[in-house]
VOPAGU-2260 file (C-alpha; in pm, 1 decimal, decimal comma):
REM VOPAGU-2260
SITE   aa  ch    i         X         Y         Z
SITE  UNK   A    0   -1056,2   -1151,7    -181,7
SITE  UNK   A    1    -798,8    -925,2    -337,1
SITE  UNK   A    2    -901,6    -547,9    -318,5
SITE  UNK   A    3    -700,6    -220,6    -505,4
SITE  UNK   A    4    -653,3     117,3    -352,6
SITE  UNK   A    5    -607,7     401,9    -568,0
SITE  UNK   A    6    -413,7     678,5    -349,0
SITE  UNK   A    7    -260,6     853,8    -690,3
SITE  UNK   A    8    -285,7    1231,3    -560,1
SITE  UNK   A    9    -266,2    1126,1    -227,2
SITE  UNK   A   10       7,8    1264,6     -22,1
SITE  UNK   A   11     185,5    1065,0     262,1
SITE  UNK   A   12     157,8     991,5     525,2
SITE  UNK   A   13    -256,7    1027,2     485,2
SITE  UNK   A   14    -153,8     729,6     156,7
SITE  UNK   A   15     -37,9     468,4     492,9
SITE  UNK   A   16    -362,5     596,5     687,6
SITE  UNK   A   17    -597,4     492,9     417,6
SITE  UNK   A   18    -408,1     207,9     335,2
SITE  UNK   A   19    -418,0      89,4     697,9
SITE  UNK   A   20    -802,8     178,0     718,2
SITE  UNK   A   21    -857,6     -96,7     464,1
SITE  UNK   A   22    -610,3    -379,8     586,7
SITE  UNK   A   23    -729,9    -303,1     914,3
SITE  UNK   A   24   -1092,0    -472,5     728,3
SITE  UNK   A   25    -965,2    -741,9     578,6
SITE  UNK   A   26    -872,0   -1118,7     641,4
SITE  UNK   A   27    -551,5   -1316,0     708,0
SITE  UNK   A   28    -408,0   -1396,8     384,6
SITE  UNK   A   29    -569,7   -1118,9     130,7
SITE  UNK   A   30    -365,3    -879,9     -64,1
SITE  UNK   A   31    -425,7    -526,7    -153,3
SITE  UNK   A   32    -237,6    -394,8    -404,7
SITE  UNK   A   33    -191,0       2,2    -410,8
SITE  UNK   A   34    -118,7     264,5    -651,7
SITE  UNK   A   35      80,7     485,9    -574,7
SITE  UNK   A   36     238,0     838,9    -728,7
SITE  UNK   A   37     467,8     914,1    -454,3
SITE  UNK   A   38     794,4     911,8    -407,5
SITE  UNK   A   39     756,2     963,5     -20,3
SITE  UNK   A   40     477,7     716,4     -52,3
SITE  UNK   A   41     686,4     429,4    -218,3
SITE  UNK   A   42     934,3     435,5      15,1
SITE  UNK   A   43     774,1     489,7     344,6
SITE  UNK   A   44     465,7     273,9     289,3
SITE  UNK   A   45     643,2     -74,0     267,4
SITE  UNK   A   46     821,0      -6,7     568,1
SITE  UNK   A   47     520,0      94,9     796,2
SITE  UNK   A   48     321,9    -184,4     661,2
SITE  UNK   A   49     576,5    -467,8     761,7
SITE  UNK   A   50     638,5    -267,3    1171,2
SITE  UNK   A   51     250,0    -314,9    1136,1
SITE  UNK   A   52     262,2    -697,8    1092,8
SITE  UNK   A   53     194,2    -675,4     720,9
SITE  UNK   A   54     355,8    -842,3     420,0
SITE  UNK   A   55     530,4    -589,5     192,7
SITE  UNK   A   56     596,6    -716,6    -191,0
SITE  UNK   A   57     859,6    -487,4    -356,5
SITE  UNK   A   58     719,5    -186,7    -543,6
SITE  UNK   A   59     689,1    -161,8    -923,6
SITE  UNK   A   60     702,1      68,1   -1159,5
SITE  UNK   A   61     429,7     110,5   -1406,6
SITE  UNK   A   62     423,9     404,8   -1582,1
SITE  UNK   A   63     367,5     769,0   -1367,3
SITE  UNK   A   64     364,8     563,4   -1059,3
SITE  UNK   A   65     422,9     227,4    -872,3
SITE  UNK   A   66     189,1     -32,5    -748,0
SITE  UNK   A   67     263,5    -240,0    -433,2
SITE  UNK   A   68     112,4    -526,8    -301,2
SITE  UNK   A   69      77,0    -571,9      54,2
SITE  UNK   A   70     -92,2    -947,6     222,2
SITE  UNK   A   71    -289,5    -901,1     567,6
């Protein structure tokens, strides 16, 4: 099951500690796909995510921030 995290307004690196919380819960092979407002966040989240064993997709730009998909 695919899940979204909303961490607009949330500051790194408490955005990776949230994140983690949740793809710390879930199964091999589901994606969670984040929103994020950060610059910091953007950049820094991909690469903690993939040193934690996780799949990073590359970030995109919506409108006043980015989503980014990450697989368990």
């Amino acid at each position: 099951m695919d899940q979204e995290l909303d961490l607009r307004g949330v500051r790194c690196p408490l955005s990776w500690a949230r994140a983690r919380v949740r793809l710390d819960e879930m199964k091999p092979g589901e994606r969670l796909t984040l929103l994020i407002d950060e610059e910091r966040g953007i950049r820094d989240i991909p690469r903690a995510a993939e040193a934690a064993g996780f799949a990073a997709g590359e970030p995109r730009r919506e409108s006043a921030w980015w989503t980014l998909t990450l697989e368990v």
